[in-house]
N, C-alpha and C positions, 0 to 999 in steps of 0.2 A: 173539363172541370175537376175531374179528381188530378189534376195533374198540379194544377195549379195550389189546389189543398196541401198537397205533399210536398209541394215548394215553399209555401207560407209554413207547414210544420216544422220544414228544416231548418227554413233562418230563425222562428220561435227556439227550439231547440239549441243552435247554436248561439244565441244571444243569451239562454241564459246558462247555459252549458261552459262560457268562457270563464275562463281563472285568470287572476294576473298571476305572471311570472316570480317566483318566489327570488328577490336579492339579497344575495349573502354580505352581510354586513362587513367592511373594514377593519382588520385591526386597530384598536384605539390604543394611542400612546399619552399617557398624561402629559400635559406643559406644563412644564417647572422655568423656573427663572433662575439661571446656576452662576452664582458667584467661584471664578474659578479661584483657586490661591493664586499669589501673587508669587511664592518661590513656594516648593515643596520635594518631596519624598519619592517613593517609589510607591508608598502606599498611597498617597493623595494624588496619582496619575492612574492606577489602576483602581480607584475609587470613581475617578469622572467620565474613564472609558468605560464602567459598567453605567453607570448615569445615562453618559452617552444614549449606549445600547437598549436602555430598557427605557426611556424617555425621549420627548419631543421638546428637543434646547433651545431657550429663550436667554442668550447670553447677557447679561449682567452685568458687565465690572462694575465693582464696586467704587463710586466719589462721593466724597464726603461732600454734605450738604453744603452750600455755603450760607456762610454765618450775614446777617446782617449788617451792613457797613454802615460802621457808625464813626463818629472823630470828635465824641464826646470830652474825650481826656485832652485834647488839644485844645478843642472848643474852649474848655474853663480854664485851660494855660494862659489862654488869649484873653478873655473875660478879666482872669484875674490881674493880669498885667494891663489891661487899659484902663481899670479902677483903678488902681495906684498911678496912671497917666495923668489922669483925670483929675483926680485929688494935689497930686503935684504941677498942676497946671499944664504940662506938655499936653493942649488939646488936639495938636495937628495927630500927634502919635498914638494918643487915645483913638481918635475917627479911624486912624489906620487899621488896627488892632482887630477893635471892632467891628469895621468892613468884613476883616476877614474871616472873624467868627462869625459873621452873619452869613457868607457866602459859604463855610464848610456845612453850618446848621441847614440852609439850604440846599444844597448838594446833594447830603446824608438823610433827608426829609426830616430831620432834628433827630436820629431815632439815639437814646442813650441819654438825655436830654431831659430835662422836668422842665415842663412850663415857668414853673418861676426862672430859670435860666434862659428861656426866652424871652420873658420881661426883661429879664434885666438888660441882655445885650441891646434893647429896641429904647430901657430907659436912658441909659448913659448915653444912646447912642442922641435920643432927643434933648439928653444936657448941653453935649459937645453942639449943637447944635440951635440951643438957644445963647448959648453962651456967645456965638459967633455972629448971631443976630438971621437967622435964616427958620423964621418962623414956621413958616410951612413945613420945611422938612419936622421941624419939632412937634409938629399937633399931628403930624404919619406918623412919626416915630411912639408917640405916643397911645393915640390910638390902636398900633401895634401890640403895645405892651397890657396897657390893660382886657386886647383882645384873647391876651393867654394868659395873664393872669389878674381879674377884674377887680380880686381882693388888694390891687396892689398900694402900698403903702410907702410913703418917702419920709425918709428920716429928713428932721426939720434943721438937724444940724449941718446935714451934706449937702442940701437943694438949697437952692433959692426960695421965697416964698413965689413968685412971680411963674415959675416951673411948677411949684405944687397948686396952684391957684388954675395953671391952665391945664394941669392931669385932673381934678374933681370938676372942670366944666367937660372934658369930654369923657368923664366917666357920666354923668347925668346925659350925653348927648347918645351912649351907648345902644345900639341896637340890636336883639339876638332873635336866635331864630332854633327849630329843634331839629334834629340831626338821624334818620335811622337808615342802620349801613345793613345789610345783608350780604352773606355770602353766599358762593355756589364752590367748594360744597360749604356748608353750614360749619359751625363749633371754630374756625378761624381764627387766631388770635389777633386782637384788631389794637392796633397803638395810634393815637391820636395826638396830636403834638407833639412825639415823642413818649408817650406814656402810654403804657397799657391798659385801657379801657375795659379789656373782658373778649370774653370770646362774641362770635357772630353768633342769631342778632343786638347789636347792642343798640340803644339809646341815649341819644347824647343832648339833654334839656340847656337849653337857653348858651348856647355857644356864639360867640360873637362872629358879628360879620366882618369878613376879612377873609383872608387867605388862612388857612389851615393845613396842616403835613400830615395826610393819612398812607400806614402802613400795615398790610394785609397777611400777615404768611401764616402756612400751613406745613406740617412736615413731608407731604407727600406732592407739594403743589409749588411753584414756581412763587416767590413773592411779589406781591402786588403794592409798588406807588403812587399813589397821587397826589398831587396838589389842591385840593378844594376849598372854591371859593364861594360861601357861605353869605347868599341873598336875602333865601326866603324858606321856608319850613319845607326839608327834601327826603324823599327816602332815596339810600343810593344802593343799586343790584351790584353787585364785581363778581364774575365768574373768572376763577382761578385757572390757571392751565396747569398741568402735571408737568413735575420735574421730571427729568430723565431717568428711564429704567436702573442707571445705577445709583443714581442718589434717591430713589424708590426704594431699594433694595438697601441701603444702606441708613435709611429711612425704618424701615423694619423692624429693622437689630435692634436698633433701640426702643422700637414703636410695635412690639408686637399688638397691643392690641387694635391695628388700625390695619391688621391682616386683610379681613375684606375689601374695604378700597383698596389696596395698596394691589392685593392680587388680580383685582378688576380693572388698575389699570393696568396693570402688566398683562393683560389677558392671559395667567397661568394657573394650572391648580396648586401650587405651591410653589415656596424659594427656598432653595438650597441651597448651604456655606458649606466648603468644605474647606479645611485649615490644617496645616501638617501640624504636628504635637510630638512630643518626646516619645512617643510608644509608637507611632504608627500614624495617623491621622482622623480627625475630628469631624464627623455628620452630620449638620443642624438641620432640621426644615421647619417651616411653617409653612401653615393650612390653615382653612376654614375651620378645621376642624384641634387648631395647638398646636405648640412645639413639639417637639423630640430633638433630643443629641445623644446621639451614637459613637461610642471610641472604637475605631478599626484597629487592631494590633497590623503589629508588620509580619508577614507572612501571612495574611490571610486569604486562603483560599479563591478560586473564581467563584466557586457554589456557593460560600458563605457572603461574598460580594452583593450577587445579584440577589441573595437573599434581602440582606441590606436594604441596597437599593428599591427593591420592591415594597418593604416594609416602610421605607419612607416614604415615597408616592404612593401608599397604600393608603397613608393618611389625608388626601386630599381627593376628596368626591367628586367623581369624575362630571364635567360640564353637562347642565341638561341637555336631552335629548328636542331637538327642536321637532314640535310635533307637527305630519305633512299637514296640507292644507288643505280641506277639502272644496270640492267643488262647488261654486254655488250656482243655485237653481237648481233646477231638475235635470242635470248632468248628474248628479249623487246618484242615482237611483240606477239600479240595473233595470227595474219591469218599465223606466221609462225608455232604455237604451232598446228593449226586448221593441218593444210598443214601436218606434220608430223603426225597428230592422224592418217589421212586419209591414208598413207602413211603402216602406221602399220598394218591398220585393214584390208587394201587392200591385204597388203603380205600375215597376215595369212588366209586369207578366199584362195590366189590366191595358193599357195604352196601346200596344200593339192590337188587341181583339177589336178597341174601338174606334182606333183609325181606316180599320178595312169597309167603311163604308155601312150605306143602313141595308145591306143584304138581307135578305128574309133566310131564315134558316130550312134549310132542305128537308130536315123531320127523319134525315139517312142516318144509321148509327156509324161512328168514326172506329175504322176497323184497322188496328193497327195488325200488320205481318211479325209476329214473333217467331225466329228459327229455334227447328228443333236441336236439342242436344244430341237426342238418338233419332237421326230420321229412319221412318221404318223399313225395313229393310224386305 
């Protein structure tokens, strides 16, 4: 019995007696996002190999965003030459004209483009078209027109009365419906026929049914078009995808204050420009935390380098620490870790004693032989 005492006190003992193993942390190297220059110096190479050195490189080249494709200024080349067709009677060459500013405005999703200049290509386009005796096309065409621009109005000297008699029956036949777009991320600047609406979320009351050209962009995010075809009262979600780390990074320059996204999706504590310059070369960063620019002269030291360098990724707070996870249930606990050794060590010492059987106990004391250290001599 005291045997067994003594075994139960020792796994007690060692169960709670155990430590975890103390782990020595990694060295942490901040992530930057490094726009290299494009030509440079001798000081704008021994500027990016300290960079290098004292950072974890998230390479960048920088590309300029791309712009919007629009072919608004063609558009109203053609607009304006199929009105003067049209008026001088060449109607086959007016439809021509027209066609094709229709098919650029689509193309380009109208962007560059006012609503009333989509009326109008879709009026003319239902003159040439009543003119010719193809009515149907004209009451589309029409419908069209007053669907982007419902104020619309015809001069009584240029139309026919028979044109304007059939544009005020399908503006009375008009149906609209209300419009809310949202973005992912939010604040988006949202163009709607060609016209800027406002940033996301915006609302757009009583917009006619039909087809509509919606365009979505953001400076840090890929542009988003659509075609939308307007039923019945809709809200619409569009989540944005990120443009490429260098049009992110080039994104920036311009946009410091969109630092935070922009760094988040770069996954870096800050972006670096470095640009040769007449003296030496030029050190920009942003952070969560601001810009800095730093002028490096030529000749400048390695010690004053990595000084440099440290002092710009010094501005940018290094990434939380993610916290462990602990256990759940009664794994957290040592006295229950203890509780269980005891638990253990108790069964296998008790299990043997009572598989030997229902033996009656002898009442003889258990007389262990211990050797002496010094037997007597």
């Amino acid at each position: 019995m005291n045997r067994i005492v003594a075994l139960l006190a020792l796994a007690l003992a060692g169960c709670i007696g155990r430590q975890p193993t103390p782990v020595t942390p990694a060295r942490h190297l901040p992530w930057v996002a490094l726009a290299r220059p494009t030509g440079g110096n001798a000081t704008t190479a021994a500027l990016v190999a300290a960079i290098s050195e004292h950072n974890a490189i998230r390479e960048a080249p920088v590309k300029a965003p791309q712009p919007l494709e629009s072919d608004a200024a063609a558009i109203r080349w053609q607009l304006k030459q199929a009105r003067q067709d049209y008026f001088t009677a060449y109607v086959d060459r007016a439809r021509q004209g027209l066609k094709q500013a229709l098919r650029r405005a689509h193309d380009t999703y109208a962007v560059g483009l006012e609503p009333r200049e989509l009326a109008e290509i879709h009026l003319y386009l239902a003159a040439v078209s009543h003119a010719t005796a193809q009515s149907q096309q004209a009451q589309w065409h029409l419908d069209a027109a007053i669907r982007f621009l419902p104020a619309l109005e015809l001069d009584q000297s240029l139309f026919s009365p028979q044109l304007r008699e059939a544009l005020e029956r399908r503006r009375g036949e008009r149906r609209t419906a209300e419009l809310r777009i949202r973005t992912t991320p939010s604040s988006a600047t949202v163009l709607w026929d060609g016209k800027e609406v406002g940033r996301a979320p915006v609302t757009l009351a009583r917009q006619g049914t039909g087809e509509h050209f919606l365009v979505v962009h953001h400076p840090l995010f890929q542009v988003r078009r659509e075609r939308i075809v307007v039923t019945t009262a809709a809200q619409l979600e569009l989540k944005l995808e990120p443009a490429s780390p260098g049009e992110i990074v080039a994104a920036l320059r311009q946009h410091p204050e969109l630092a935070a996204t922009g760094l988040e999706l770069l996954g870096v504590n800050a972006a670096l420009w470095v640009e040769p310059s007449e003296t030496g070369a030029v050190a920009r960063s942003l952070s969560r935390a601001g810009s800095r620019e730093i002028q490096v002269p030529q000749g400048t030291a390695s010690r004053e380098l990595t000084r440099i360098v440290r002092s710009l990724s010094a501005e940018a707070p290094p990434p939380p620490k993610k916290k462990r996870e602990r256990t759940a249930g009664w794994g957290r606990y040592w006295w229950a870790w203890a509780a269980a050794g005891v638990v253990v060590v108790g069964a296998a010492v008790a299990l043997p004693l009572a598989l030997q059987g229902g033996s009656e106990p002898s009442g003889r004391p258990v007389v262990m032989e211990i050797p002496l250290l010094h037997p007597a001599r």
